[in-house]
C-alpha positions in Angstrom: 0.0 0.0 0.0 3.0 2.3 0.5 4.2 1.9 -3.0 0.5 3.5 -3.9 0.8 6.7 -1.9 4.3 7.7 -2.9 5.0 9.3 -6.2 5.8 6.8 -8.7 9.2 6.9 -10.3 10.1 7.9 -13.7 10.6 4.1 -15.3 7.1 3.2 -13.7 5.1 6.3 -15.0 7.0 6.6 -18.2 6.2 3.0 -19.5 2.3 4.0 -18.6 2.4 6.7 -20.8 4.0 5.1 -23.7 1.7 2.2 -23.2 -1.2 4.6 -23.5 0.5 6.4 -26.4 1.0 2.9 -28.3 -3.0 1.9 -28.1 -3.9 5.8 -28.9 -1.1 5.2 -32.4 -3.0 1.8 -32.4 -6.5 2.8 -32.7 -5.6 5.5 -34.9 -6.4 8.8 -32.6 -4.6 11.7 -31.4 -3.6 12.3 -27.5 -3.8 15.8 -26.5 -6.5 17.5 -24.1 -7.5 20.8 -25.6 -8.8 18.4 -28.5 -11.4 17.0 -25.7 -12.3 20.9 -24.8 -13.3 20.9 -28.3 -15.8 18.4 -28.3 -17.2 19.1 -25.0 -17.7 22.8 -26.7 -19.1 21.2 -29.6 -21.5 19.0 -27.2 -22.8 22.4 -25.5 -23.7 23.8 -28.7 -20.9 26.3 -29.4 -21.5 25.1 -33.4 -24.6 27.7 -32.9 -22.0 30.5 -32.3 -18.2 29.5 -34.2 -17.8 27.4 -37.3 -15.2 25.8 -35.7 -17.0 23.9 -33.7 -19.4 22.5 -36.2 -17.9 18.9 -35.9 -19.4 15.5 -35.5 -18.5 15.2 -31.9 -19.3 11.6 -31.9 -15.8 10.9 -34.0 -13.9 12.0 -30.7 -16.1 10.3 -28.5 -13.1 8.2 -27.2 -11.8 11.7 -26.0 -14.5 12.2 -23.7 -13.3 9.5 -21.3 -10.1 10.7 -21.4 -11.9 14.1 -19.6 -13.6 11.6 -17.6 -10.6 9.6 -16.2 -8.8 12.9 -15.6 -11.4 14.4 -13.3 -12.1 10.8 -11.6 -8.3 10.3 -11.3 -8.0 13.8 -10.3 -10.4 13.0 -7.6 -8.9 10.1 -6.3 -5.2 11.3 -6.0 -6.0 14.7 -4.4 -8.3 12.7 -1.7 -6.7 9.3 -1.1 -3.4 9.0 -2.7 -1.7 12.2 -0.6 -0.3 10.8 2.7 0.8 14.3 3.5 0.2 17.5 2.0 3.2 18.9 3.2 6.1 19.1 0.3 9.8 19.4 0.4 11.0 22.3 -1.1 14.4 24.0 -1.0 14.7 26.6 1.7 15.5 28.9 -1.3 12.6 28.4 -3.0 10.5 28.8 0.5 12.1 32.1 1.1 11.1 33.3 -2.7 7.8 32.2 -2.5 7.4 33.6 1.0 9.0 37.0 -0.1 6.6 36.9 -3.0 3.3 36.8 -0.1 2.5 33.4 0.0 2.1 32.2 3.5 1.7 28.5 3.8 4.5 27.6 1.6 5.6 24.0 1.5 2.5 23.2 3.5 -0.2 22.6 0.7 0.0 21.5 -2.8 -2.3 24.0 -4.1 -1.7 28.2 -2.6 -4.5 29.6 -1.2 -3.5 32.4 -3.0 -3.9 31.1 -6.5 -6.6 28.4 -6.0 -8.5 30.0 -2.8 -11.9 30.8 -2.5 -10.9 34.9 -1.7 -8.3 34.5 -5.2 -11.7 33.4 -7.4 -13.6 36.3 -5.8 -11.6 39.1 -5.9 -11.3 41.2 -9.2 -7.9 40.7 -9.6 -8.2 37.1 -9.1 -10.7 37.0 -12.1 -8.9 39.5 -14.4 -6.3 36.8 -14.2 -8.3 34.0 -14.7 -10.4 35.6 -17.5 -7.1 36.5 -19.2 -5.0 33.3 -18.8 -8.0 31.7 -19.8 -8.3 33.4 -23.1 -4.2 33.0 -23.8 -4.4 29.4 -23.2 -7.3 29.0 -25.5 -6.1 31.3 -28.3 -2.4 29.7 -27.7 -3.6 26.0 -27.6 -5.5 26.4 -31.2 -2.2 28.6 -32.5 -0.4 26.0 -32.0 -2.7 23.6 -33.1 -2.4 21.6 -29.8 -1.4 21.9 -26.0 1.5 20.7 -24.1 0.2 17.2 -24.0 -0.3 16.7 -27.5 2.8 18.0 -28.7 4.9 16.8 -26.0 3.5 13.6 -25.5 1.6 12.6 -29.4 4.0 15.0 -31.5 7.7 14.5 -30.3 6.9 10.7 -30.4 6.2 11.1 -34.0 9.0 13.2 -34.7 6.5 16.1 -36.1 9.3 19.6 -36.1 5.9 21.7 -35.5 5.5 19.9 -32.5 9.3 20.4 -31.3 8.8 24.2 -31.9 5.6 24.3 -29.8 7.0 22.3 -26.8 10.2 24.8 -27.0 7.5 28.0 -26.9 5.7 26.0 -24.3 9.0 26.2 -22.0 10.0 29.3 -23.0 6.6 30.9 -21.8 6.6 29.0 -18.7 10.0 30.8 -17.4 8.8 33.9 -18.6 5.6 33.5 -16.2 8.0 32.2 -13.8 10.4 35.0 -13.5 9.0 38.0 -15.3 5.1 37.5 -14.8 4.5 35.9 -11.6 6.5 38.1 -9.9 4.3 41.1 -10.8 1.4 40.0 -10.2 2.1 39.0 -6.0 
């Protein structure tokens, strides 16, 4: 049972994910999650308002319990599989994040001040949501995928679009990490 609450190591979760990757290559689909955004759009009606989503949603129907094994797995980590929400971090990093305002640093997975109830109700809480929101979406379809997909579907296939998108991907991330963050705490 202790091998089930611990983090899984690299040659355990790795294999997973290639074995996954092999029966989506298999079955002839795609892995990637914005895709599944897509269809649950498309579901919802959005055809009504954006040619884009005038699709046969039941061709990605596969993809839909993909969103449902992420938000039951989701579920069942955060709850069960966390012995301790405390986390090792380097003192460094403590200090930083500390410095920065947040208060129970190393103590939580998820900040209070990012995913708290007073971050969702406060204006600047939803400006940021709101406009992350929109740069994800609008980045996602620019580069014709997220993280996942490229990372995961495209560099497996060798696809060079994909290598370019996974190098903006990382590129944007220590931006946000060092330049936008910052400003915004």
């Amino acid at each position: 049972m202790d091998f089930i609450l611990q983090p899984w190591p690299w040659y355990i979760g790795g294999p997973l994910i290639a074995i996954s990757l092999l029966l989506y290559f298999y079955f002839g689909k795609n892995f990637g999650a914005s895709t599944n955004f897509d269809t649950l759009c498309t579901m919802a009606g959005a055809g009504k308002v954006s040619d884009y989503f005038k699709k046969d949603w039941k061709e990605r129907d596969f993809a839909l319990l993909f969103v449902v094994g992420l938000i039951i797995g989701g579920f069942i980590s955060a709850w069960y599989l966390i012995p301790n929400p405390a986390i090792d971090l380097n003192p460094t990093t403590v200090k930083e994040l500390t410095d920065l305002g947040f208060l129970n640093v190393g103590n939580q997975y998820f900040p209070d001040e990012i995913f708290g109830e007073e971050a969702f109700s406060s204006i600047k809480g939803f400006l940021i949501l709101i406009v992350s929101g929109i740069l994800i979406g609008f980045g996602t379809r620019y580069a014709g995928g997220c993280t996942s997909g490229h990372a995961i579907t495209g560099l497996s296939s060798l696809q060079f679009p994909s290598l370019l998108a996974v190098i903006g991907f990382f590129i944007g991330g220590i931006i946000a990490t060092w330049f936008i963050i910052p400003m915004l705490f």
